[in-house]
C-alpha positions in Angstrom: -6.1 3.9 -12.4 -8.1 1.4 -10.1 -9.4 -1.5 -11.8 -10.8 -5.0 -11.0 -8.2 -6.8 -12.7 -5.0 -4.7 -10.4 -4.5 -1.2 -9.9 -1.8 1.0 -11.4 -0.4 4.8 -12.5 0.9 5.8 -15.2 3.4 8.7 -15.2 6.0 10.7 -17.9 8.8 12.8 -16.7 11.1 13.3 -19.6 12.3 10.4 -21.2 10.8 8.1 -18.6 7.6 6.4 -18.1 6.8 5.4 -14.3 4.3 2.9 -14.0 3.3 1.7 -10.3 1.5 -1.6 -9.9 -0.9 -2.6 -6.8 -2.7 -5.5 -5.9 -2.3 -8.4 -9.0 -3.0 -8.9 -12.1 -5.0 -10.7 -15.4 -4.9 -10.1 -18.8 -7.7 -7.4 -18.4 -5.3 -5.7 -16.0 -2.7 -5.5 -18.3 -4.7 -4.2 -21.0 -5.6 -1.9 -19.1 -2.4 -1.0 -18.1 -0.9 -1.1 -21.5 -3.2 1.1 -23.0 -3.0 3.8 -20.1 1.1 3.4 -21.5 0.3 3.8 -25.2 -1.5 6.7 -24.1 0.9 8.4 -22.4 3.9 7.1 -25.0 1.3 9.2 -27.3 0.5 12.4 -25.0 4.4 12.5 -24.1 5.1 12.9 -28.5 5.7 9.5 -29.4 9.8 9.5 -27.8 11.9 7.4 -29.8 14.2 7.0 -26.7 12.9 6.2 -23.5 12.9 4.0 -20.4 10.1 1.9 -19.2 10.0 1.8 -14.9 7.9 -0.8 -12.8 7.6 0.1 -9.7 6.6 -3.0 -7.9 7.3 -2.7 -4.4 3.0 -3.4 -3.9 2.6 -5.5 -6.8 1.0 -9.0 -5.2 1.6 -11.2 -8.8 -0.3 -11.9 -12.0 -2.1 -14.8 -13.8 -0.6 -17.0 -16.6 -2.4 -15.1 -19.3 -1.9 -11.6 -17.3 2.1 -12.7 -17.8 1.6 -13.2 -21.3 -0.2 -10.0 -22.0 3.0 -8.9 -20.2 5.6 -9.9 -22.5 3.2 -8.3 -25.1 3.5 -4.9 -23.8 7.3 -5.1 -23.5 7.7 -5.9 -26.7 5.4 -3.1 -27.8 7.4 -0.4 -25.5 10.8 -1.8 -26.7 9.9 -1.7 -31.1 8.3 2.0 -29.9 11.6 3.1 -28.6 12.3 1.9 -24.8 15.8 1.4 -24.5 15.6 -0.2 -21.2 13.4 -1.8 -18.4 13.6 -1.0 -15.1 11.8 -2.9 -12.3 11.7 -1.7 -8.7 11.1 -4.9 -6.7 11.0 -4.7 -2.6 11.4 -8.5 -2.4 13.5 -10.6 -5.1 10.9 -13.3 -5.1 8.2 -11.8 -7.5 11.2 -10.7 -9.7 12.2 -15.0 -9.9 8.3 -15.5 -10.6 8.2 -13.0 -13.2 11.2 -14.1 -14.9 9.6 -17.5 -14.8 6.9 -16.8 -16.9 8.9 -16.0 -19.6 8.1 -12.2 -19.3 11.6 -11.3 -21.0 12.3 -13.7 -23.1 13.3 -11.9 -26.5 13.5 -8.5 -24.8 16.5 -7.0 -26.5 17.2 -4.0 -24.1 18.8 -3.9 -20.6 16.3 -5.1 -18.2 17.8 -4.0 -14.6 15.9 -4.7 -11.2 17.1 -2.5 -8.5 15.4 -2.4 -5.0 14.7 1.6 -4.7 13.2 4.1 -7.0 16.7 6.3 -6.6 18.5 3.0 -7.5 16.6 3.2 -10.8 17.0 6.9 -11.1 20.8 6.7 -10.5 20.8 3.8 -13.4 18.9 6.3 -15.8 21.6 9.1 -15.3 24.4 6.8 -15.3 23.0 5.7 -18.9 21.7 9.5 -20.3 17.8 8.9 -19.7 16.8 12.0 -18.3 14.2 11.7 -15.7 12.3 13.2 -12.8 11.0 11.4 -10.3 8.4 12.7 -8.4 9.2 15.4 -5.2 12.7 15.6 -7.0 14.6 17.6 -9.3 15.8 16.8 -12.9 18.8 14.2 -13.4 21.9 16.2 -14.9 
């Protein structure tokens, strides 16, 4: 979905919800963003068991209070059943940021950064998400 505040998608395939971020964020972004997620959390059933992947290989950054808004989502995905966060980074730098900002802090899942989407997609399978990414077929 484009928006002012940062662009992003949000897609389900299985037990796996793909989100790809573009451009940067504020809070409005992320609100945005989290409620295209509750959406599809709700559209997908509700899962109780589920991963949450960032793909942030053309994600430029956020705002203080678009970090914040952040850790707000993750804790929302995590009590509605993500068992662990995944985030696609091309460059480790923005990872560093993110983790300065106190993003995870209190997250109680896994939260794995990996530099390609079939790094992430070998982690799911490794772990019993199933997921398809898109152009490919289902895990085993």
């Amino acid at each position: 979905m484009l928006n002012a505040h940062g662009e992003f998608s949000v897609q389900w395939f299985a037990q796996v919800c793909l989100v790809t971020l573009r451009d940067s964020f504020n809070r409005e972004g992320v609100l945005a963003m989290a409620a295209g997620i509750r959406q599809a959390w709700l559209d997908a059933g509700q899962p109780t068991h589920w991963a949450h992947v960032m793909d942030l290989r053309e994600w430029q950054g956020g705002t203080r209070d678009g970090f914040a808004a952040s850790h707000e989502l993750l804790m929302w995905n995590v009590a509605h059943g993500a068992k662990a966060i995944i985030r696609i980074h091309s460059a480790m730098f923005l990872a560093r940021v993110t983790e300065r900002q106190h993003v995870f802090d209190d997250i109680s899942v896994p939260i794995i950064t990996v530099s390609t989407p079939e790094q992430a997609w070998g982690w799911l399978e490794t772990h019993g998400i199933a997921c398809l990414p898109p152009g490919a077929v289902p895990c085993s």
